[in-house]
C-alpha positions in Angstrom: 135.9 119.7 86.9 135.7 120.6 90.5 132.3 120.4 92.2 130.4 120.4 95.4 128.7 116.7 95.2 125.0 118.2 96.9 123.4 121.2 98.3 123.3 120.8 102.0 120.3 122.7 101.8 118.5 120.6 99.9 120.1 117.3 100.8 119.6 118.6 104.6 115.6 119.3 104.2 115.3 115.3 102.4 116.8 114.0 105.4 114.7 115.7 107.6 111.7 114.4 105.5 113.6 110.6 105.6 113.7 111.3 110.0 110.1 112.2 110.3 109.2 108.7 108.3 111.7 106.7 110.7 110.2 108.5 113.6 106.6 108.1 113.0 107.1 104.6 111.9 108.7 103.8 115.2 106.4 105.8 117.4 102.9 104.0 115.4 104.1 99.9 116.5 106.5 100.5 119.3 104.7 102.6 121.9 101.9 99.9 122.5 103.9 97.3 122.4 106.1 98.4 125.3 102.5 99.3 127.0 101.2 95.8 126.5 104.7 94.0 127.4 104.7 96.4 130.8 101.0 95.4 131.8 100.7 91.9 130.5 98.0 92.7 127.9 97.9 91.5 123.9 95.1 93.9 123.1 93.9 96.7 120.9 91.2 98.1 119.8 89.2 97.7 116.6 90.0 101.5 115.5 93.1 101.2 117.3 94.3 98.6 114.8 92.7 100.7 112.0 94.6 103.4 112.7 98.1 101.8 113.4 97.6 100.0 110.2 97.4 103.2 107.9 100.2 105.3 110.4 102.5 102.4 109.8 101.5 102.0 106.0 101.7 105.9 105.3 104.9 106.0 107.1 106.6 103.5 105.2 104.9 103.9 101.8 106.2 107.5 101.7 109.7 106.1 102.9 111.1 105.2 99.8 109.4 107.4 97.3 111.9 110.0 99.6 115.0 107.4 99.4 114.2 107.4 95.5 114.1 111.6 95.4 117.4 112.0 97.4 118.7 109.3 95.0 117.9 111.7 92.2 119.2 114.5 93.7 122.8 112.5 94.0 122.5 111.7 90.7 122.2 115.2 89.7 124.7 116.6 91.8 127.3 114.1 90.2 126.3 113.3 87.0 125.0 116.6 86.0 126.4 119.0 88.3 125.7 122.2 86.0 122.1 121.1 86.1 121.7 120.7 89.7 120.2 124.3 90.2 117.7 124.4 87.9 116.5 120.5 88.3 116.6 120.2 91.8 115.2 123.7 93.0 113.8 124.6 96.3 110.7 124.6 94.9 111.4 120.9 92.8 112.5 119.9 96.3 109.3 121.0 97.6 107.2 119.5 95.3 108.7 116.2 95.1 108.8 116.3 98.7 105.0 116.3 99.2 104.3 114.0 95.5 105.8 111.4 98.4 104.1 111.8 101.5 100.6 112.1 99.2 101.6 109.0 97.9 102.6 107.7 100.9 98.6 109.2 102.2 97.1 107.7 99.1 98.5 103.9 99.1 97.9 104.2 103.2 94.4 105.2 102.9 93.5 102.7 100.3 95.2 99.6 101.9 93.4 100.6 105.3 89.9 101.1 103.6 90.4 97.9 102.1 91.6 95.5 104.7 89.5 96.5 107.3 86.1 96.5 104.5 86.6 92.8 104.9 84.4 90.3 107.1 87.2 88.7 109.8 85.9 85.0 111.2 89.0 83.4 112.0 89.1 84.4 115.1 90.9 87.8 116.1 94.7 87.0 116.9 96.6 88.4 115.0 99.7 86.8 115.6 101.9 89.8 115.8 103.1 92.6 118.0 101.0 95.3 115.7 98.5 95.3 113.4 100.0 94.8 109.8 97.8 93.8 106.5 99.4 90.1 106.0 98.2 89.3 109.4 94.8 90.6 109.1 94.3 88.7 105.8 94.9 85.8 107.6 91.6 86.2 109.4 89.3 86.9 106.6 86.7 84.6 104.8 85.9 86.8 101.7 87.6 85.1 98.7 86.9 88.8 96.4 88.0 91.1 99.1 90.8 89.0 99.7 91.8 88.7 96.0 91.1 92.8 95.8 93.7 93.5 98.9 96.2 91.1 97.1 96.1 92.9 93.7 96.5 96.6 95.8 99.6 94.5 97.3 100.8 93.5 94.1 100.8 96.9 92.5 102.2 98.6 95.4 105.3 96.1 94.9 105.3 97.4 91.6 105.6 101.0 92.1 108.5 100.1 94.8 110.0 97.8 92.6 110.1 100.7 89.9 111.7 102.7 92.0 114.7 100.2 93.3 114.7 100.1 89.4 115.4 103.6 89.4 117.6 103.4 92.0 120.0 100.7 90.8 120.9 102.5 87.4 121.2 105.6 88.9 123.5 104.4 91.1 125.2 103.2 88.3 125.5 105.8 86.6 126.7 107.4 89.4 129.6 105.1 90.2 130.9 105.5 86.6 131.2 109.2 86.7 132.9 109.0 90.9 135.4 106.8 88.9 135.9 109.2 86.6 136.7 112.2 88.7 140.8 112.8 88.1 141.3 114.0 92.1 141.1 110.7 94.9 139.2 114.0 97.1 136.9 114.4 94.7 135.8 110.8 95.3 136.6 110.6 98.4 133.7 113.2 98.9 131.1 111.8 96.7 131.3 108.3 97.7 131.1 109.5 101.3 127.7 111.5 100.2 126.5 108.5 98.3 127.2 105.3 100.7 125.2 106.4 103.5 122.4 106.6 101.3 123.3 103.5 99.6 123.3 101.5 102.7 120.1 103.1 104.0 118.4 102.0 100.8 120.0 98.6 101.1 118.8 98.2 105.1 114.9 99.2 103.9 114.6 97.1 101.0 116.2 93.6 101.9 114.2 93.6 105.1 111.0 94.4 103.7 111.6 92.2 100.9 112.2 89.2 103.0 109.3 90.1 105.8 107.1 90.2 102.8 108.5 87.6 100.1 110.5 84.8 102.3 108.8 81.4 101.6 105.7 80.1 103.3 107.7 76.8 103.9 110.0 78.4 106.3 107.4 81.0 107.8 106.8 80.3 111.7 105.3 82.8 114.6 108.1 83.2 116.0 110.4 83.7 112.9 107.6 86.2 112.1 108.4 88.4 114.6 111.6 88.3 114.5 111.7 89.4 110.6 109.1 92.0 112.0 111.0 93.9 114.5 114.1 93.5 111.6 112.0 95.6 109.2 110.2 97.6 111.5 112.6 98.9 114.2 115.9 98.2 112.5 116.1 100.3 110.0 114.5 103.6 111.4 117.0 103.1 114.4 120.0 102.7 112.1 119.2 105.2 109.8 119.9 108.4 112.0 123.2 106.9 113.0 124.2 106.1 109.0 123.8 109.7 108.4 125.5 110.7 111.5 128.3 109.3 110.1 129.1 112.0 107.6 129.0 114.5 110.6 132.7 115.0 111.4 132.4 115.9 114.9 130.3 112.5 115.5 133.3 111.2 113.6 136.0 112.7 116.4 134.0 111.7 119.1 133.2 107.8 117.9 137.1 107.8 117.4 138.2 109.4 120.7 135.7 107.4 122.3 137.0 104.0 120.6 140.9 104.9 121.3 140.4 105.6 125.2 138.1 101.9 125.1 141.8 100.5 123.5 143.7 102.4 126.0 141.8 101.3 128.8 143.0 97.8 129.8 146.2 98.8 129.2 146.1 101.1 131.3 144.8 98.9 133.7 147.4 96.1 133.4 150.2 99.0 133.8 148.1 99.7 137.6 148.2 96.3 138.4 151.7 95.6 137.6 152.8 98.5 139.7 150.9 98.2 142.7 152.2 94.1 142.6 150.2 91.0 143.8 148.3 91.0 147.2 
């Protein structure tokens, strides 16, 4: 069987939904940190902080929800192609579209409400670029509200982890029926639908899983940051060039571009020979 592997449409309007996450993640941390490297400050304010804390979790809470839908909508476009109209809908889009960024609202909000409920007296350095909860905990002296932020952590992890779930088998699943397809085009077409995705999925999690999960043995300020800016700049940067990718005029350019970088020097070296030495 012959089939087109997604809708544009559809695919077209996720990715859009997957660039406004990237961008608003981006323009919540780095913004003020450019404006406090330029003028030499580390400040912000109290409801600064507040409010860059819940941009930055409602951003990245309703990130993968949306890597999870478009992972469904491959699924359906491969494994049950017939299907694909009636599951995946404009209207299915539409709706599973905004179940993410309330999500995204609801985990934000309650995160913020809770972190910032609790009594800091360590101080107020946060040790970071941005305001982010781990950092903020740090600072606290209430054992219960401490313990209550940890357990909205935990289940959060949870519902992420379910999805990553959901997103390794159907990605399985996917893989079995690519291999299955008779014409090398055929796969040729889904894989190039599916690794971009793949790759955007991989970026997201394995950062945030090691900002968040590497050992306190090895944890240091300035390894901190680093594994910061990894999981906070790196991936919304990449991910508009992963998708790119499939564009095929990007494609021409990147590979004009790349043979006239090859065909520079020796182009120079055939100038230099000819003109002789001084």
């Amino acid at each position: 069987m012959v089939f087109d592997c997604t809708n544009e449409r559809y695919d077209g309007s996720h990715v859009l939904n997957l660039s406004l996450t990237d961008l608003g993640s981006i323009c919540t941390t780095v913004p003020k940190a450019m404006h406090n490297s330029l003028w030499d400050t580390t400040t912000i304010s109290y409801m600064g902080c507040a409010a860059q804390l819940f941009f930055f979790a409602f951003f990245m809470s309703a990130e993968f929800p949306l890597l999870t839908i478009m992972c469904y909508d491959r699924y359906v476009a491969i494994c049950k192609p017939l299907h694909y109209g009636t599951l995946l809908g404009s209207r299915a889009c539409a709706h599973m579209a905004a179940a993410a960024w309330a999500a995204g609202f609801l985990n934000a909000l309650l995160h913020t409400a809770s972190t910032f409920s609790l009594p800091l007296c360590q101080g107020n350095a946060l040790g970071q670029f941005f305001c982010e909860i781990p950092a903020i905990l740090k600072l606290s002296c209430s054992h219960s509200g401490y313990l209550r932020e940890i357990g909205l952590m935990v289940v959060s992890a949870f519902l992420f982890l379910m999805c990553f779930v959901f997103i390794v088998f159907s990605y399985v699943q996917i893989f079995r029926a690519v291999l299955r397809i008779p014409s090398q085009q055929g796969q040729h077409k889904a894989f190039s639908t599916c690794l971009p995705h793949l790759a955007v999925v991989s970026l997201f999690f394995s950062t945030g899983a090691f900002a968040y999960l590497k050992p306190p043995s090895i944890s240091s300020p300035s390894l901190d940051l680093v594994v910061s800016v990894l999981y906070m700049v790196v991936p919304p940067a990449l991910n508009p060039l992963i998708y790119s990718l499939r564009n095929q005029e990007l494609k021409d350019a990147l590979g004009k571009m790349m043979s006239r970088s090859r065909a520079a020097p020796k182009a120079m070296s055939q100038l230099w020979n000819k003109a002789g030495p001084l």
